[in-house]
SELOPA-650970 format. One record per residue (C-alpha): residue in three letters; z, y negated, x; residue number from 0. Coordinates in nm, 2 decimals. Layout:
# residues N
(pt ala (Z Y X) NUM)
...
This chain:
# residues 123
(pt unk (5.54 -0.98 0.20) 0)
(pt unk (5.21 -1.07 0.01) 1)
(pt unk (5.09 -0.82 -0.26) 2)
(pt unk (4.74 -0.73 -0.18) 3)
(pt unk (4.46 -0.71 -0.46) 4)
(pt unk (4.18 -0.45 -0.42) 5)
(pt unk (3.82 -0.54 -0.49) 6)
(pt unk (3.68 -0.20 -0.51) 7)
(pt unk (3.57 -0.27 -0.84) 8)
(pt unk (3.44 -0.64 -0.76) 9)
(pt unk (3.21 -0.56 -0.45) 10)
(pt unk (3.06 -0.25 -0.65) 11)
(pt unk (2.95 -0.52 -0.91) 12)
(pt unk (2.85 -0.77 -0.65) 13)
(pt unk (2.66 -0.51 -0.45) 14)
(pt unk (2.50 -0.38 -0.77) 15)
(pt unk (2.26 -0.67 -0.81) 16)
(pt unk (2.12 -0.67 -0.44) 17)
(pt unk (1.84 -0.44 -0.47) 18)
(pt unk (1.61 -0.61 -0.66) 19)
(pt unk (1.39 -0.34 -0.76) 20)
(pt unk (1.67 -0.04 -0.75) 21)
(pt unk (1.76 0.13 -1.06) 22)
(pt unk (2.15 -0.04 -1.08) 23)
(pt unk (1.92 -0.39 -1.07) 24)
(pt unk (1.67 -0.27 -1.38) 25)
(pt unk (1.98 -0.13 -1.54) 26)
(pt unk (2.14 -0.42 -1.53) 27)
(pt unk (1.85 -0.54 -1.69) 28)
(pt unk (1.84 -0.29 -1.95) 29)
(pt unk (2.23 -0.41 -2.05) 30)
(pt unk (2.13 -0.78 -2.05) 31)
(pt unk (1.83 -0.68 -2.32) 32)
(pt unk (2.06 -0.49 -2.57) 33)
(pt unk (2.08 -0.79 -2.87) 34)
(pt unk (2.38 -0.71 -3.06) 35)
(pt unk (2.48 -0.97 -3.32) 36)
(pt unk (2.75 -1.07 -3.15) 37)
(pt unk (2.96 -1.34 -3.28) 38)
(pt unk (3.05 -1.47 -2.90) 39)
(pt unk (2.97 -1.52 -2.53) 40)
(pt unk (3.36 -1.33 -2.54) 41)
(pt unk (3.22 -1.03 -2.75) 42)
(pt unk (2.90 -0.98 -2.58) 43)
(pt unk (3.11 -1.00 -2.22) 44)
(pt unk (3.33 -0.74 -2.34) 45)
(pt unk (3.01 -0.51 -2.47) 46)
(pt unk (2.81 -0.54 -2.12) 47)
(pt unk (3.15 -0.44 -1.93) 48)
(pt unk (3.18 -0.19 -2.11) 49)
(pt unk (2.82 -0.04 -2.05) 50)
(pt unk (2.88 -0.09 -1.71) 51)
(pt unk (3.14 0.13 -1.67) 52)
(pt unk (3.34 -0.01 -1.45) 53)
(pt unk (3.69 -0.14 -1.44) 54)
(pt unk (3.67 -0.54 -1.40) 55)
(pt unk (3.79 -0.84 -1.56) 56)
(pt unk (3.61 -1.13 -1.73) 57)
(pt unk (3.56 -1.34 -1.44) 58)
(pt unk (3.36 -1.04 -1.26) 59)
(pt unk (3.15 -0.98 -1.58) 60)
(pt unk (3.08 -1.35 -1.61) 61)
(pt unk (2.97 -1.32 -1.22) 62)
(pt unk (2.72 -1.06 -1.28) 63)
(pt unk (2.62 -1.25 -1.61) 64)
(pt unk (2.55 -1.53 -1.38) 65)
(pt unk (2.38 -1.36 -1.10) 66)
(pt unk (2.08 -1.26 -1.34) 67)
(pt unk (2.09 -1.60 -1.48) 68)
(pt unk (2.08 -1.81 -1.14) 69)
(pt unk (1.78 -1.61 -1.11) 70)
(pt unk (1.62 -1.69 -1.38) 71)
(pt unk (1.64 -1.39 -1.55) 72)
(pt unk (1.86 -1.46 -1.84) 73)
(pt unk (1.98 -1.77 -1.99) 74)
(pt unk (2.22 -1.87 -2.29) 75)
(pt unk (2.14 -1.92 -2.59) 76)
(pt unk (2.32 -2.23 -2.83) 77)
(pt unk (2.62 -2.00 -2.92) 78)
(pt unk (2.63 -1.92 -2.54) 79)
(pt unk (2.51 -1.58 -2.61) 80)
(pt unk (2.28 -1.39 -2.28) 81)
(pt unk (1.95 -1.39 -2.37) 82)
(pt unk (1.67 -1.21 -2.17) 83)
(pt unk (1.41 -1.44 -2.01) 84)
(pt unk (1.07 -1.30 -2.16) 85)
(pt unk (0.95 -1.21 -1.77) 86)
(pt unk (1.28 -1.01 -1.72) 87)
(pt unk (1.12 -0.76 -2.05) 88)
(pt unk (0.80 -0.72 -1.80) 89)
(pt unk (1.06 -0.61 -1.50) 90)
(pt unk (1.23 -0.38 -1.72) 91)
(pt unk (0.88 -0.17 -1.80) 92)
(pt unk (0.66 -0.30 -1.51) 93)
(pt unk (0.72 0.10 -1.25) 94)
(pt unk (0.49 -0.02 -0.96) 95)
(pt unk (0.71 -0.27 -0.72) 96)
(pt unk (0.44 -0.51 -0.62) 97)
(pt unk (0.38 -0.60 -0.98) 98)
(pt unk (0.78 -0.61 -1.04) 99)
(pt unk (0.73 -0.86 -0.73) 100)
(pt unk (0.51 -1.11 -0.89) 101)
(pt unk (0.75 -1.13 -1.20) 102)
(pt unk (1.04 -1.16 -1.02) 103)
(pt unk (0.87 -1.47 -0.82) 104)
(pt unk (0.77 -1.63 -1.17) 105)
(pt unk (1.13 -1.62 -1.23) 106)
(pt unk (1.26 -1.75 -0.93) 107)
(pt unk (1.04 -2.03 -0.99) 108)
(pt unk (1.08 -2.09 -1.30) 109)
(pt unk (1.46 -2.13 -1.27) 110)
(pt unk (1.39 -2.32 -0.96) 111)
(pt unk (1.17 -2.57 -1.14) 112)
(pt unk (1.37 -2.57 -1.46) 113)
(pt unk (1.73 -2.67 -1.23) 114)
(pt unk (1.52 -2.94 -1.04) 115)
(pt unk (1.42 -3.07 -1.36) 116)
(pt unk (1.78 -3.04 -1.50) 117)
(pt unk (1.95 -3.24 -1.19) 118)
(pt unk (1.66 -3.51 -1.17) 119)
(pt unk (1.76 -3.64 -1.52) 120)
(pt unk (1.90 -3.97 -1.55) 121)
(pt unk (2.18 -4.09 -1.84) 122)
């Protein structure tokens, strides 16, 4: 008989990025914009899943690392260390939702622009 796994934890972390302009989404935010001198990506992982407050495993933190920075929203640093893209700072305080609109476009272009760029460049 095959053991089953339960992903109760894993779709509450998936599910908490889908509302772009909910509170979990700009909390998330929040999380991504605390700078602590980490020494690692491994560090700083381990600091966000912990002020998520939820129990998951690296692979899910790195997935909701990644979610934020597919969208332009974040990106890594040299060390590999999240860093805040400066438009994700104007989500974070921007209340009304059609202005949190336009900067969440700028970033979904940006990052859009920027991976074109990255994939068009020949060695």
């Amino acid at each position: 008989m095959e053991k089953t796994k339960i992903y109760d934890s894993y779709w509450k972390l998936t599910l908490h990025n889908t509302n772009f302009f909910g509170t979990k989404f700009i909390d998330g935010l929040k999380i991504l914009s605390i700078r602590k001198k980490n020494k690692d990506f491994k560090e700083q992982q381990l600091f966000f899943r912990n002020e998520l407050k939820l129990k998951i495993n690296d692979i899910s933190i790195r997935k909701w690392i990644n979610q934020y920075t597919k969208l332009g929203l974040a990106y890594k640093d040299n060390n590999n260390c999240v860093i805040l893209n400066p438009i994700s700072y104007k989500i974070i305080k921007e209340e009304r939702i059609k202005l949190r609109k336009i900067y969440l476009s700028e970033a979904f272009y940006e990052a859009s622009f920027n991976q074109n760029n990255i994939k068009n460049i020949k060695f």
